[in-house]
ModelCIF file with pLDDT and N, C-alpha, C, O atoms, coordinates in Angstrom:
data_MODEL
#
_entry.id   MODEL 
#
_entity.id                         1 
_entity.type                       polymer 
_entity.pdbx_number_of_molecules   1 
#
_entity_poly.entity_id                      1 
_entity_poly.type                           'polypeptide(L)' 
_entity_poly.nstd_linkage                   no 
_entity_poly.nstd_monomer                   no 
_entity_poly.pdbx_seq_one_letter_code       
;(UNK)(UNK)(UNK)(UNK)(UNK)(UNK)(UNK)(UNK)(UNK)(UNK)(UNK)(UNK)(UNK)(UNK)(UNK)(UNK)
(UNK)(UNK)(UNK)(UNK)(UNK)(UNK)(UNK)(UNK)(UNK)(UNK)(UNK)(UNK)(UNK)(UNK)(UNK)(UNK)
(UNK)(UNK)(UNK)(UNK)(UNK)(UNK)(UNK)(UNK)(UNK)(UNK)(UNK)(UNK)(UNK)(UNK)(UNK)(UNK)
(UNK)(UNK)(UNK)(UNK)
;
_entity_poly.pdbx_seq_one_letter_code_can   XXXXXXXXXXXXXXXXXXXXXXXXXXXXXXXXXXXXXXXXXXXXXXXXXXXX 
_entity_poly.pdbx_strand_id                 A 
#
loop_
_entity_poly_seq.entity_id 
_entity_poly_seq.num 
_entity_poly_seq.mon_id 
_entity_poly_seq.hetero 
1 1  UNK n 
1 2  UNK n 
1 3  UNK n 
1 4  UNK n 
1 5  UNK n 
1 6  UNK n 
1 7  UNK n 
1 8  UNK n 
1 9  UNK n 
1 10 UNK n 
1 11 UNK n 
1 12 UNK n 
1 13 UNK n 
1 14 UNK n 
1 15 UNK n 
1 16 UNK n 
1 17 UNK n 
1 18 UNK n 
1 19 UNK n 
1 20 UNK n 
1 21 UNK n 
1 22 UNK n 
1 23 UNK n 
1 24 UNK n 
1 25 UNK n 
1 26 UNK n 
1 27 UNK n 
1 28 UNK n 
1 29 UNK n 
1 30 UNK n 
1 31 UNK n 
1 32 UNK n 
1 33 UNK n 
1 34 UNK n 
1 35 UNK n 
1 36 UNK n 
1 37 UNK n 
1 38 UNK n 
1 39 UNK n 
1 40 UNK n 
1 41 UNK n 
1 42 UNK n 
1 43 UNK n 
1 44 UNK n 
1 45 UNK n 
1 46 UNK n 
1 47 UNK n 
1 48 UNK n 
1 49 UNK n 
1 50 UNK n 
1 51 UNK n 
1 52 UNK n 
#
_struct_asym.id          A 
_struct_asym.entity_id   1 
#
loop_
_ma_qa_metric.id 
_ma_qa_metric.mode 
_ma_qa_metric.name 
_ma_qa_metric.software_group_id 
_ma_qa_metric.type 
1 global pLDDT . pLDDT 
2 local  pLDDT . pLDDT 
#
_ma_qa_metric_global.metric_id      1 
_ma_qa_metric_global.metric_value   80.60 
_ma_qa_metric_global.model_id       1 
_ma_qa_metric_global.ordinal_id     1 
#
loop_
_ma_qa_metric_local.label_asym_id 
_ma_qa_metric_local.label_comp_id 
_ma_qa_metric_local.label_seq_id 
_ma_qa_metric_local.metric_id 
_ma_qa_metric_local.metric_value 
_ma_qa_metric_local.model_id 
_ma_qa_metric_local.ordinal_id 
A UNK 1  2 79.00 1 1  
A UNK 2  2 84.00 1 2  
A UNK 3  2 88.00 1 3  
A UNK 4  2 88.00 1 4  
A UNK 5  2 86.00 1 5  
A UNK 6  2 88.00 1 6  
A UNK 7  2 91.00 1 7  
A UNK 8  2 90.00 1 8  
A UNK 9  2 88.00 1 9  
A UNK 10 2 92.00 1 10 
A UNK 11 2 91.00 1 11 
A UNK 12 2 89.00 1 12 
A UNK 13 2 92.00 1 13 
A UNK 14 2 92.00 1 14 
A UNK 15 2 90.00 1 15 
A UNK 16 2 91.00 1 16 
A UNK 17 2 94.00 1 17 
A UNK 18 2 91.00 1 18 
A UNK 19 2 89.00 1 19 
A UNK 20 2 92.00 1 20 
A UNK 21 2 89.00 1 21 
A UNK 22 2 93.00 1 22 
A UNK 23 2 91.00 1 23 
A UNK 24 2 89.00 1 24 
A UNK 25 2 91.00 1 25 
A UNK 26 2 90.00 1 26 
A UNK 27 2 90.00 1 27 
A UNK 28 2 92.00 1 28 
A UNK 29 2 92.00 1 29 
A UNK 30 2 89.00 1 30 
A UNK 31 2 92.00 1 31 
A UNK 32 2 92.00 1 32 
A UNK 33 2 90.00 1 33 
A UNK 34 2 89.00 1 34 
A UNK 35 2 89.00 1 35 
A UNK 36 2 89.00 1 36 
A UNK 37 2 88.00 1 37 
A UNK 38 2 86.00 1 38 
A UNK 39 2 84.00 1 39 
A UNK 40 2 82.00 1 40 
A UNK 41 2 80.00 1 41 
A UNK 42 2 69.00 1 42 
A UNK 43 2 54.00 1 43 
A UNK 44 2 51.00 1 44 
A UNK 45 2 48.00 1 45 
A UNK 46 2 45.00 1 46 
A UNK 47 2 49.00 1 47 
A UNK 48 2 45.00 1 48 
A UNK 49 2 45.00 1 49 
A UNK 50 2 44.00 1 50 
A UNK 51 2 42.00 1 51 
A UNK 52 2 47.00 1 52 
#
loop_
_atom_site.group_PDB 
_atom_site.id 
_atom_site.type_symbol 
_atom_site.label_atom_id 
_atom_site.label_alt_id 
_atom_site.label_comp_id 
_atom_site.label_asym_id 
_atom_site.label_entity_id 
_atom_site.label_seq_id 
_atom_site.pdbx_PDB_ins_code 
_atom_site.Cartn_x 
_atom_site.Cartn_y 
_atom_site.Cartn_z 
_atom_site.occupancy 
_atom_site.B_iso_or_equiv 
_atom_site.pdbx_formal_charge 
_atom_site.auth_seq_id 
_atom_site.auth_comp_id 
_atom_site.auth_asym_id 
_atom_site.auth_atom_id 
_atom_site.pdbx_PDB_model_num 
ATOM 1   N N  . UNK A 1 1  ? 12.989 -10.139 31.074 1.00 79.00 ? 1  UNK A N  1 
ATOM 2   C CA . UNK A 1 1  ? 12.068 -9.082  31.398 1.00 79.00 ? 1  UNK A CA 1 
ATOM 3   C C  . UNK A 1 1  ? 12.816 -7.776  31.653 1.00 79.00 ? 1  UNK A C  1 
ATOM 4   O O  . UNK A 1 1  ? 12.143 -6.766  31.448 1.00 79.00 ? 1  UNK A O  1 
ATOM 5   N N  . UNK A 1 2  ? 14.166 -7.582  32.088 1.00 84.00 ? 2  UNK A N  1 
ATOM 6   C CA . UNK A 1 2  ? 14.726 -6.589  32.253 1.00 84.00 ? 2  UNK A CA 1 
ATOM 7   C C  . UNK A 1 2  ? 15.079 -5.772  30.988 1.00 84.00 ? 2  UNK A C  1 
ATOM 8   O O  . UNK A 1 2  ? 14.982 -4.547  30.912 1.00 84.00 ? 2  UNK A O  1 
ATOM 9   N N  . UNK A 1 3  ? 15.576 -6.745  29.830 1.00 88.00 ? 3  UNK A N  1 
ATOM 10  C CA . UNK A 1 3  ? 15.403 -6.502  29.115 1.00 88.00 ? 3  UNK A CA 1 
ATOM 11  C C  . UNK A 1 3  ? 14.425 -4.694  28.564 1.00 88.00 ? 3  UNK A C  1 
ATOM 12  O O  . UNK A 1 3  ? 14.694 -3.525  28.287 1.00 88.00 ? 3  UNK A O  1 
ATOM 13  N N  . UNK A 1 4  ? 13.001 -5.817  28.729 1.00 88.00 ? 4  UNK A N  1 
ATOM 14  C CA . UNK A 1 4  ? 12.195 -4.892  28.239 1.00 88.00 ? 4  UNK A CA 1 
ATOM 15  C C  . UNK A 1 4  ? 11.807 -3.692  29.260 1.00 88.00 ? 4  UNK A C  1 
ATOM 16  O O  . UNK A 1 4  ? 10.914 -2.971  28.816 1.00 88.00 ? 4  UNK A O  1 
ATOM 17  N N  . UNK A 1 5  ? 12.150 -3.445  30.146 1.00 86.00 ? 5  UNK A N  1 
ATOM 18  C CA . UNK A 1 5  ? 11.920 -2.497  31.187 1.00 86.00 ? 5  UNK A CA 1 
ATOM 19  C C  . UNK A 1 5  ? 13.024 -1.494  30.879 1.00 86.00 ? 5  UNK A C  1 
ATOM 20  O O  . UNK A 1 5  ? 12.721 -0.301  30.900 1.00 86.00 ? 5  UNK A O  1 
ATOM 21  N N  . UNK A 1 6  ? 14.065 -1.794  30.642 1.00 88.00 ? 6  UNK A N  1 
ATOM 22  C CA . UNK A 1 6  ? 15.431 -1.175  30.078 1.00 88.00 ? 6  UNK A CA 1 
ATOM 23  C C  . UNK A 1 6  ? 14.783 -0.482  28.538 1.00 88.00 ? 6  UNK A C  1 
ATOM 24  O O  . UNK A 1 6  ? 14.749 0.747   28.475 1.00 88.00 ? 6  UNK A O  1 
ATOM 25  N N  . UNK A 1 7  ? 14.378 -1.143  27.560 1.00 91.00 ? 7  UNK A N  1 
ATOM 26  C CA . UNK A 1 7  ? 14.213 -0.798  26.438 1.00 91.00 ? 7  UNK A CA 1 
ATOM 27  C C  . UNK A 1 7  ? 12.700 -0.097  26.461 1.00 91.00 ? 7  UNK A C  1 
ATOM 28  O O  . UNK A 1 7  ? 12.474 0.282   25.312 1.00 91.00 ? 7  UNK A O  1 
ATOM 29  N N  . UNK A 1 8  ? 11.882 0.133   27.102 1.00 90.00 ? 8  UNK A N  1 
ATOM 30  C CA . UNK A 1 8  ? 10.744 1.009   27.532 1.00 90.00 ? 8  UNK A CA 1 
ATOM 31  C C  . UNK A 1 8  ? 11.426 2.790   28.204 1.00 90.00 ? 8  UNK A C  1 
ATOM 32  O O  . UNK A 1 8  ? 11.319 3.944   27.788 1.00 90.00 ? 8  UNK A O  1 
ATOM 33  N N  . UNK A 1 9  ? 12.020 2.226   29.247 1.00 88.00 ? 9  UNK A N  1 
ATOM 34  C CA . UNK A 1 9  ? 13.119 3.473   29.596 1.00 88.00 ? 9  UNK A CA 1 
ATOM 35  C C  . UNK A 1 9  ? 13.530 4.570   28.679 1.00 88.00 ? 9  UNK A C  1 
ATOM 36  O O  . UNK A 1 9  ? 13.424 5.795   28.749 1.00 88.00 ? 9  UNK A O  1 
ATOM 37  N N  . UNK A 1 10 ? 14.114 3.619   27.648 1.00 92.00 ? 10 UNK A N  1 
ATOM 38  C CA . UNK A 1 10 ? 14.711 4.118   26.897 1.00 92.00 ? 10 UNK A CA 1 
ATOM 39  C C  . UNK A 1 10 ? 13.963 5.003   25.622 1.00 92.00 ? 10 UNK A C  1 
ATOM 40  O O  . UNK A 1 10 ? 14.361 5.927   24.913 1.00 92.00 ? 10 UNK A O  1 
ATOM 41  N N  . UNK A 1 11 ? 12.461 4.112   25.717 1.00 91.00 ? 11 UNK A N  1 
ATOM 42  C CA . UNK A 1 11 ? 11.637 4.499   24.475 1.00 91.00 ? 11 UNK A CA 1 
ATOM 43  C C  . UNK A 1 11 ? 10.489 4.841   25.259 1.00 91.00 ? 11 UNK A C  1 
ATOM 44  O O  . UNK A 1 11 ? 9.465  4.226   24.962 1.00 91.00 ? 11 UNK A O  1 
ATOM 45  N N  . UNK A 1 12 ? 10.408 5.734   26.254 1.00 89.00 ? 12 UNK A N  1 
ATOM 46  C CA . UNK A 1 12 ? 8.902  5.664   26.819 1.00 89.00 ? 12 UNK A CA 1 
ATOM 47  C C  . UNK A 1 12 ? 7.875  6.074   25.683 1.00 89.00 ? 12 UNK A C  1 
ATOM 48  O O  . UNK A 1 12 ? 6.769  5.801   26.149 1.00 89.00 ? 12 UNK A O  1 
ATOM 49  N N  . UNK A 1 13 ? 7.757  6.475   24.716 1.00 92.00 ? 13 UNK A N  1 
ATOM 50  C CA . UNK A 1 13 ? 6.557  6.874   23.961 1.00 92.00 ? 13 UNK A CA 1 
ATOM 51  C C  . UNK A 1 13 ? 6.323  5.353   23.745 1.00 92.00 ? 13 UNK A C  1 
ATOM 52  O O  . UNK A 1 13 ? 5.225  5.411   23.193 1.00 92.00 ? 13 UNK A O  1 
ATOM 53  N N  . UNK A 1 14 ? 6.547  4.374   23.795 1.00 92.00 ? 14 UNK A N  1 
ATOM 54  C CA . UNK A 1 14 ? 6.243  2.954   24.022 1.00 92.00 ? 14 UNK A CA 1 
ATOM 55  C C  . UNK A 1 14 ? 5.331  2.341   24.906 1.00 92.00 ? 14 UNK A C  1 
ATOM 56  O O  . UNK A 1 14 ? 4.527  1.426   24.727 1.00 92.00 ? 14 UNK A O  1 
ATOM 57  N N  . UNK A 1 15 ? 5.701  3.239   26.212 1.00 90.00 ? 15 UNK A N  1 
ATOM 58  C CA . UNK A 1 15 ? 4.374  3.343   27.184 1.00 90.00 ? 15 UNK A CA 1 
ATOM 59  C C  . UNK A 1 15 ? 2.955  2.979   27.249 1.00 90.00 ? 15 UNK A C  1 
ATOM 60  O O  . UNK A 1 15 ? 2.314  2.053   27.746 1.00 90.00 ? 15 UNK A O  1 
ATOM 61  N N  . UNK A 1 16 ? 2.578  4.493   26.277 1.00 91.00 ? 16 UNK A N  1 
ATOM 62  C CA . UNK A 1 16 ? 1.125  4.714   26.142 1.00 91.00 ? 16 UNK A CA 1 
ATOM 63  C C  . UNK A 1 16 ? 0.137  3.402   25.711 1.00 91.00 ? 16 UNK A C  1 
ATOM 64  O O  . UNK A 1 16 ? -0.797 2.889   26.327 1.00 91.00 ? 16 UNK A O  1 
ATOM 65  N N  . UNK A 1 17 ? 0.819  3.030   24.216 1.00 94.00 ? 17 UNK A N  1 
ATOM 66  C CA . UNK A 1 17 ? 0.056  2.184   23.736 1.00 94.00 ? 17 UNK A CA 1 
ATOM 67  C C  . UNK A 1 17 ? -0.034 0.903   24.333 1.00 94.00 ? 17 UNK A C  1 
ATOM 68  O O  . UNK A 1 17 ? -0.757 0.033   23.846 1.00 94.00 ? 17 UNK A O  1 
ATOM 69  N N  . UNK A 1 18 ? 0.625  0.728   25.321 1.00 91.00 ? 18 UNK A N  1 
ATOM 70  C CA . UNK A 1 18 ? 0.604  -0.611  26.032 1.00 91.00 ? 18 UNK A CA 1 
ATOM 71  C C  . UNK A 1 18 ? -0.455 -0.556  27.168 1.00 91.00 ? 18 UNK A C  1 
ATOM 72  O O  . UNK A 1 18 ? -0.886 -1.569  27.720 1.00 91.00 ? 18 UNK A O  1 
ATOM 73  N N  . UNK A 1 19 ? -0.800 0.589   27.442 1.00 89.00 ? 19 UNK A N  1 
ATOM 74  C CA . UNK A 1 19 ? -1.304 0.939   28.271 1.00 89.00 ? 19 UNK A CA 1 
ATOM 75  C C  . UNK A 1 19 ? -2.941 0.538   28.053 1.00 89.00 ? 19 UNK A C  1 
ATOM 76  O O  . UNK A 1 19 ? -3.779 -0.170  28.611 1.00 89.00 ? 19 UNK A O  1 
ATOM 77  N N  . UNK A 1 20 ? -2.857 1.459   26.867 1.00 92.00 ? 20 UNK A N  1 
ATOM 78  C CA . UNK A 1 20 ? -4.737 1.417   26.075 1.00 92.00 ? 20 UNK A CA 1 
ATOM 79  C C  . UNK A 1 20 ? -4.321 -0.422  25.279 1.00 92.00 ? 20 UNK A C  1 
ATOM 80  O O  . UNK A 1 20 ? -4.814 -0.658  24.176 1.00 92.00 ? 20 UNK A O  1 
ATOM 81  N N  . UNK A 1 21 ? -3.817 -1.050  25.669 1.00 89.00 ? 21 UNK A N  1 
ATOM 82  C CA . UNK A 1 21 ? -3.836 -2.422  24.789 1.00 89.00 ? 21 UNK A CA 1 
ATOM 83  C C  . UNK A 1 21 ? -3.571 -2.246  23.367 1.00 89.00 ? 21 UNK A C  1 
ATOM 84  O O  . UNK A 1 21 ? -3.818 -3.143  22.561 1.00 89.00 ? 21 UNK A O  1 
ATOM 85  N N  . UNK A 1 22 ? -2.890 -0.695  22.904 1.00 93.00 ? 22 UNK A N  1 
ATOM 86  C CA . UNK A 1 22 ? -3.012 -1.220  21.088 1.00 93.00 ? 22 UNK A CA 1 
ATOM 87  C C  . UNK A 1 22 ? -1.728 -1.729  21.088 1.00 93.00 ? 22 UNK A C  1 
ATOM 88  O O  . UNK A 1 22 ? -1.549 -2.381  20.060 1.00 93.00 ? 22 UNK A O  1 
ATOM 89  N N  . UNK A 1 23 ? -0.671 -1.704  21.874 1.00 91.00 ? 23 UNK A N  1 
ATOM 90  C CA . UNK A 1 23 ? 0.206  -2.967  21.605 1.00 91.00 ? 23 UNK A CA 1 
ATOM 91  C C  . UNK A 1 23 ? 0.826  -3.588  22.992 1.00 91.00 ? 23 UNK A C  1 
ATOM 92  O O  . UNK A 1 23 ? 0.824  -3.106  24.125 1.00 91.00 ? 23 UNK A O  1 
ATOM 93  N N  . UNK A 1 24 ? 1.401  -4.933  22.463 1.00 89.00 ? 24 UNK A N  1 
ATOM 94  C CA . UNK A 1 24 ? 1.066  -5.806  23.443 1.00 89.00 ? 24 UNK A CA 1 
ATOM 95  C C  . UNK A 1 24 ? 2.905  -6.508  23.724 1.00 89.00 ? 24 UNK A C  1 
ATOM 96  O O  . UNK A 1 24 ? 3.632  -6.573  22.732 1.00 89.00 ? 24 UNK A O  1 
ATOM 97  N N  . UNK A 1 25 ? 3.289  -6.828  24.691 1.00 91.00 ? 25 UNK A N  1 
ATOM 98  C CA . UNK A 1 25 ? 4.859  -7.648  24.641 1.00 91.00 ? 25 UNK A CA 1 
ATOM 99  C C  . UNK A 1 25 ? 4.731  -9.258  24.791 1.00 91.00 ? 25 UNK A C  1 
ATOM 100 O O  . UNK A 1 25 ? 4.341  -10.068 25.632 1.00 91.00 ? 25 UNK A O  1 
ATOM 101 N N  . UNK A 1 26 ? 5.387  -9.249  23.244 1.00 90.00 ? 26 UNK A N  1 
ATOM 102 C CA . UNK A 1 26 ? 5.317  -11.200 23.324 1.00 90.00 ? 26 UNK A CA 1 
ATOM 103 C C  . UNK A 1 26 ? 6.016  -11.550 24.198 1.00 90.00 ? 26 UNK A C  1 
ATOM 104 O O  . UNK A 1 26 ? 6.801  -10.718 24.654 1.00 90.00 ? 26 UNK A O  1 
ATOM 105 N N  . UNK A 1 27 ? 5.993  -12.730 24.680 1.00 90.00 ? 27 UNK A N  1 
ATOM 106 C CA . UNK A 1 27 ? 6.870  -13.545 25.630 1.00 90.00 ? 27 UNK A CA 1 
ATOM 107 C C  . UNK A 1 27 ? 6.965  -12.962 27.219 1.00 90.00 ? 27 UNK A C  1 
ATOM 108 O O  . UNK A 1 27 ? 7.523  -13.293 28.265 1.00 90.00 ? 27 UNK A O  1 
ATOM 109 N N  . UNK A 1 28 ? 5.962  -11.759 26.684 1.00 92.00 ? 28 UNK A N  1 
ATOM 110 C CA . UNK A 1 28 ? 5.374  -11.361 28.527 1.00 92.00 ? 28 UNK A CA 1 
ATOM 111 C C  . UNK A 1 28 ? 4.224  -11.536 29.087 1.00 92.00 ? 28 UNK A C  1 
ATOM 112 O O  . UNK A 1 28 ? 3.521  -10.590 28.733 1.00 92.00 ? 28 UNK A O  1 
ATOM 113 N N  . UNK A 1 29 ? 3.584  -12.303 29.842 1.00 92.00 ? 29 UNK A N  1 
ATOM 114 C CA . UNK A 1 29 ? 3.128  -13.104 30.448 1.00 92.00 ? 29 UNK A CA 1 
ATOM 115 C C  . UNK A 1 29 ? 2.176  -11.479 30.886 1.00 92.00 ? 29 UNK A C  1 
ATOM 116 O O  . UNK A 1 29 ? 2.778  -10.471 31.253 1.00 92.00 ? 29 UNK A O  1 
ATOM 117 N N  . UNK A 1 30 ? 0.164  -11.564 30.697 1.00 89.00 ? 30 UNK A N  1 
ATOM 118 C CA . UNK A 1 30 ? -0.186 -10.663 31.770 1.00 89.00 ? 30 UNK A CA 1 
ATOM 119 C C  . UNK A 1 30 ? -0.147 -9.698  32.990 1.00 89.00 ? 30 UNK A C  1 
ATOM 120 O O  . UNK A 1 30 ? -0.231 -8.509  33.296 1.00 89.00 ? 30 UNK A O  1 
ATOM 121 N N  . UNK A 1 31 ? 0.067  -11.171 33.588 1.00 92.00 ? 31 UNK A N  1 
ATOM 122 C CA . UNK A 1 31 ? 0.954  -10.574 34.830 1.00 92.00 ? 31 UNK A CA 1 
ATOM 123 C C  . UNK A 1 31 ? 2.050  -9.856  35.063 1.00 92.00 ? 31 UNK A C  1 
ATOM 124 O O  . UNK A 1 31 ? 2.069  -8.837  35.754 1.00 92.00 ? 31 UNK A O  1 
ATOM 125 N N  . UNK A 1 32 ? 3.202  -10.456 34.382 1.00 92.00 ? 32 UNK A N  1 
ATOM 126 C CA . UNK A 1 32 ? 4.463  -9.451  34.509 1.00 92.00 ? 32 UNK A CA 1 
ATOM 127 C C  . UNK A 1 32 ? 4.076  -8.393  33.516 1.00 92.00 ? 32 UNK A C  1 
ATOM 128 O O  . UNK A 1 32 ? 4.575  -7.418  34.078 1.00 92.00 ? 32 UNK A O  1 
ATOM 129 N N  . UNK A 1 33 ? 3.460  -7.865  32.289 1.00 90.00 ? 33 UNK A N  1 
ATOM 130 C CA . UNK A 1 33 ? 3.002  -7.037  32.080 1.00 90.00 ? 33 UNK A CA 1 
ATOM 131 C C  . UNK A 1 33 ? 2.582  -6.077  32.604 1.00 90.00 ? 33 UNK A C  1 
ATOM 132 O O  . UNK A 1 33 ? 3.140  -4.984  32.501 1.00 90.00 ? 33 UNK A O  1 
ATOM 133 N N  . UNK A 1 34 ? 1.181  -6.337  33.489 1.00 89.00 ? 34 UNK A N  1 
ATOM 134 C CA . UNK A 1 34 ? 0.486  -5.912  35.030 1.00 89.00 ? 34 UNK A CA 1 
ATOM 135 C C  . UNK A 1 34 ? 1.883  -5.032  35.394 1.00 89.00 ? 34 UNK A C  1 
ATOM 136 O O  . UNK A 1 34 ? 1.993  -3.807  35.460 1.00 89.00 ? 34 UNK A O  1 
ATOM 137 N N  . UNK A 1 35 ? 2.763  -5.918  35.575 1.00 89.00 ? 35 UNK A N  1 
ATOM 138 C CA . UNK A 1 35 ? 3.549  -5.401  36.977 1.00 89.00 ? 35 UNK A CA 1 
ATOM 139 C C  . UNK A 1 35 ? 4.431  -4.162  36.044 1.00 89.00 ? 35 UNK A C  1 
ATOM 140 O O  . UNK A 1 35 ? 4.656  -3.052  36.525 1.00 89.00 ? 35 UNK A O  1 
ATOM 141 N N  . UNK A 1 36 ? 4.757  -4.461  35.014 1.00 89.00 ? 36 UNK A N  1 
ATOM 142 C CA . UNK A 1 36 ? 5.827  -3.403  34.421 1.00 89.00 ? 36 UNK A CA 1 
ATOM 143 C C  . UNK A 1 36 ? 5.046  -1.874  34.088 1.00 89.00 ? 36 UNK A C  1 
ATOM 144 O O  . UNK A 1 36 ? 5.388  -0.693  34.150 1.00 89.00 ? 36 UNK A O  1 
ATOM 145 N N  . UNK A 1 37 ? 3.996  -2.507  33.760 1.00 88.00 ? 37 UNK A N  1 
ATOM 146 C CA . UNK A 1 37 ? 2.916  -1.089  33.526 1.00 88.00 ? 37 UNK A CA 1 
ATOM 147 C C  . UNK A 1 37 ? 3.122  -0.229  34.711 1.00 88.00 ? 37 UNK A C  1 
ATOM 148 O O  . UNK A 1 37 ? 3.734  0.839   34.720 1.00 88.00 ? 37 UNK A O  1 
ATOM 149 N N  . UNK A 1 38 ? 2.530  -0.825  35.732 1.00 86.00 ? 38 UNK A N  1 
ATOM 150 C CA . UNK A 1 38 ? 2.151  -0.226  37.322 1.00 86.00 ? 38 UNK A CA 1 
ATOM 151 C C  . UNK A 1 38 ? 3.388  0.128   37.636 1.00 86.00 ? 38 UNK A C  1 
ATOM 152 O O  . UNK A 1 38 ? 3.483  1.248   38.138 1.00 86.00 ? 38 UNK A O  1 
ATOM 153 N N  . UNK A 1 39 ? 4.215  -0.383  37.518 1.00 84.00 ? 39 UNK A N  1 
ATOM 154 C CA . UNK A 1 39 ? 5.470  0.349   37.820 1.00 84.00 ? 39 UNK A CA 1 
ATOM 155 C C  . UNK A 1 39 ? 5.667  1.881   37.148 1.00 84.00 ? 39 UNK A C  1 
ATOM 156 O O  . UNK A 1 39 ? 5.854  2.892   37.826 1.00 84.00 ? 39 UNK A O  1 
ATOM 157 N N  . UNK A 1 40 ? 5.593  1.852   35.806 1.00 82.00 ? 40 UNK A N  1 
ATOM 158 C CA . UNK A 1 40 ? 6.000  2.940   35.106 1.00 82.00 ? 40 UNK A CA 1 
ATOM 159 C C  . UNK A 1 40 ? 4.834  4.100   35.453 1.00 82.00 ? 40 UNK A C  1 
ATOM 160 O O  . UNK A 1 40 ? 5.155  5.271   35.248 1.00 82.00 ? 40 UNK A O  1 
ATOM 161 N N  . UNK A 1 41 ? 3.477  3.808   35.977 1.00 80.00 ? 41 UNK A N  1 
ATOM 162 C CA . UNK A 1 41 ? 2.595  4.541   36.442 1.00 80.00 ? 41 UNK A CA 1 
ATOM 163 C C  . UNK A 1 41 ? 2.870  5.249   37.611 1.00 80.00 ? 41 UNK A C  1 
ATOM 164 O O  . UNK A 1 41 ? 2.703  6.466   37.698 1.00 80.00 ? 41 UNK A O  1 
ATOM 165 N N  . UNK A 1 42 ? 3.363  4.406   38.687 1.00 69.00 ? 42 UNK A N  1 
ATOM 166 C CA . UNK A 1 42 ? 4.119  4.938   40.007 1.00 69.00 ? 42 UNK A CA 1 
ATOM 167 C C  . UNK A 1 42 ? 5.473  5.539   39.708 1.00 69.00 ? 42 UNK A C  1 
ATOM 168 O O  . UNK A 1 42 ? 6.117  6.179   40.539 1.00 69.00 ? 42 UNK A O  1 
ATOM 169 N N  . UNK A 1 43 ? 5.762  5.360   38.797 1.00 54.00 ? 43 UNK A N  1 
ATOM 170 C CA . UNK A 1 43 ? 7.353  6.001   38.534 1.00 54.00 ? 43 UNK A CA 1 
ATOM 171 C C  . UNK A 1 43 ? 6.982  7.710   38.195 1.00 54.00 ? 43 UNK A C  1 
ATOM 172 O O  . UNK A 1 43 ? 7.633  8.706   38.512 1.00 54.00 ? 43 UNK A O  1 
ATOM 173 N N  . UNK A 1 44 ? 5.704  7.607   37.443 1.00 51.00 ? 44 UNK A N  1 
ATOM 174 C CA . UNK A 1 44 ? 5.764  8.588   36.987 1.00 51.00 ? 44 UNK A CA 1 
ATOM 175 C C  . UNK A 1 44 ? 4.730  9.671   38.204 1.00 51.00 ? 44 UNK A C  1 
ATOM 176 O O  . UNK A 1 44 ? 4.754  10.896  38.322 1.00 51.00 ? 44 UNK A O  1 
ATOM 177 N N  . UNK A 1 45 ? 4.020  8.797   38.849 1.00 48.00 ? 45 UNK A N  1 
ATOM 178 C CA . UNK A 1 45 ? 3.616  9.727   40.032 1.00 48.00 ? 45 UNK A CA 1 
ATOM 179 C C  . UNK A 1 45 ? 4.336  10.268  40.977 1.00 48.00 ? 45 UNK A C  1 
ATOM 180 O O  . UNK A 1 45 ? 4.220  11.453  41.287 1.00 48.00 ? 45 UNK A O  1 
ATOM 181 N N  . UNK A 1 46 ? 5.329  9.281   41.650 1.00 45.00 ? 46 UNK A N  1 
ATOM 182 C CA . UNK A 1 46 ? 6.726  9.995   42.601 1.00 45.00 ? 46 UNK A CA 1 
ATOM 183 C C  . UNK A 1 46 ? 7.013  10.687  41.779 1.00 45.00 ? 46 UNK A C  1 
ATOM 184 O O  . UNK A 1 46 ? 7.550  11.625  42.369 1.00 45.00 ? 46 UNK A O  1 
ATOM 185 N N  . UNK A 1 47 ? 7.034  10.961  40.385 1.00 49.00 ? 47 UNK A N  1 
ATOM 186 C CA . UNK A 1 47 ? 8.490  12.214  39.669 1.00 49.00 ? 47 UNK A CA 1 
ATOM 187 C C  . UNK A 1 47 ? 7.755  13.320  39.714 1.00 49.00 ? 47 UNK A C  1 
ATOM 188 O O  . UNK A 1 47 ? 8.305  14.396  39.951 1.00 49.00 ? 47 UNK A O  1 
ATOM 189 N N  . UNK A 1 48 ? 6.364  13.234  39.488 1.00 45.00 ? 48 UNK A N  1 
ATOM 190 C CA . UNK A 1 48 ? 5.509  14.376  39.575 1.00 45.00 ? 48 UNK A CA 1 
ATOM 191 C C  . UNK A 1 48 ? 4.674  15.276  41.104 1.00 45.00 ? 48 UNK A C  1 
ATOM 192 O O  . UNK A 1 48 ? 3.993  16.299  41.178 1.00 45.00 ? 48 UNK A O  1 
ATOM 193 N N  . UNK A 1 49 ? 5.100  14.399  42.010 1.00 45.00 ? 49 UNK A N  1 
ATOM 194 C CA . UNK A 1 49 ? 4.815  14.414  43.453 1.00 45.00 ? 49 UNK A CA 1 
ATOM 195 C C  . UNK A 1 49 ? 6.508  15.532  43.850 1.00 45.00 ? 49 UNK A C  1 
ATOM 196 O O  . UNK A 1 49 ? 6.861  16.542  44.459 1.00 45.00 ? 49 UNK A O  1 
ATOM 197 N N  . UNK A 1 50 ? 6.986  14.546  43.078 1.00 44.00 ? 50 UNK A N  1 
ATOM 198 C CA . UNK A 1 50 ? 8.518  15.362  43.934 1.00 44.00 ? 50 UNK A CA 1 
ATOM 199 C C  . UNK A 1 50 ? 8.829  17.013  43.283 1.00 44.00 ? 50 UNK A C  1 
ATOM 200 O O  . UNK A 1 50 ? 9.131  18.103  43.767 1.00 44.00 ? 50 UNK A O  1 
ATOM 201 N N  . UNK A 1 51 ? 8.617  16.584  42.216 1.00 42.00 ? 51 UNK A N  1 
ATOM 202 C CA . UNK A 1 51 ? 8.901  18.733  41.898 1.00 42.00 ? 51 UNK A CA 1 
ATOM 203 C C  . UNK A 1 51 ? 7.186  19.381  42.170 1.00 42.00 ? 51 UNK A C  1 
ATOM 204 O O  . UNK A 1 51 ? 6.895  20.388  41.524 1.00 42.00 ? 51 UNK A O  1 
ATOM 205 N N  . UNK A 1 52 ? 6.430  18.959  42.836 1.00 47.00 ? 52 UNK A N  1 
ATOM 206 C CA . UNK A 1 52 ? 5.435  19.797  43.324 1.00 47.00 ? 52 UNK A CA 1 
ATOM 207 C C  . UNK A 1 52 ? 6.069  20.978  44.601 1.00 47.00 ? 52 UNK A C  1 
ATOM 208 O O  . UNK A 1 52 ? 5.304  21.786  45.128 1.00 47.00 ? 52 UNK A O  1 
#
């Protein structure tokens, strides 16, 4: 799974579509899905909270 959290990082325009479901990560389980999304959602609210 780090893996793909590393390689999202790296490619965030990868993000979006995972987001709206048009694409999906094999061998990742809903849940840890769930969790990698919400992460990158809160990642991106602290970054935008902090240069306010």
């Amino acid at each position: 799974m780090m893996n793909v959290i590393q390689y999202l990082e790296q490619n965030p325009e990868l993000v979006a579509p995972l987001k709206t479901q048009k694409a999906s990560l094999i061998g990742i389980s809903s849940v840890e899905q769930k969790a990698i999304l919400d992460a990158f959602s809160s990642e991106n609210e602290l970054g935008s909270k902090f240069w306010e």
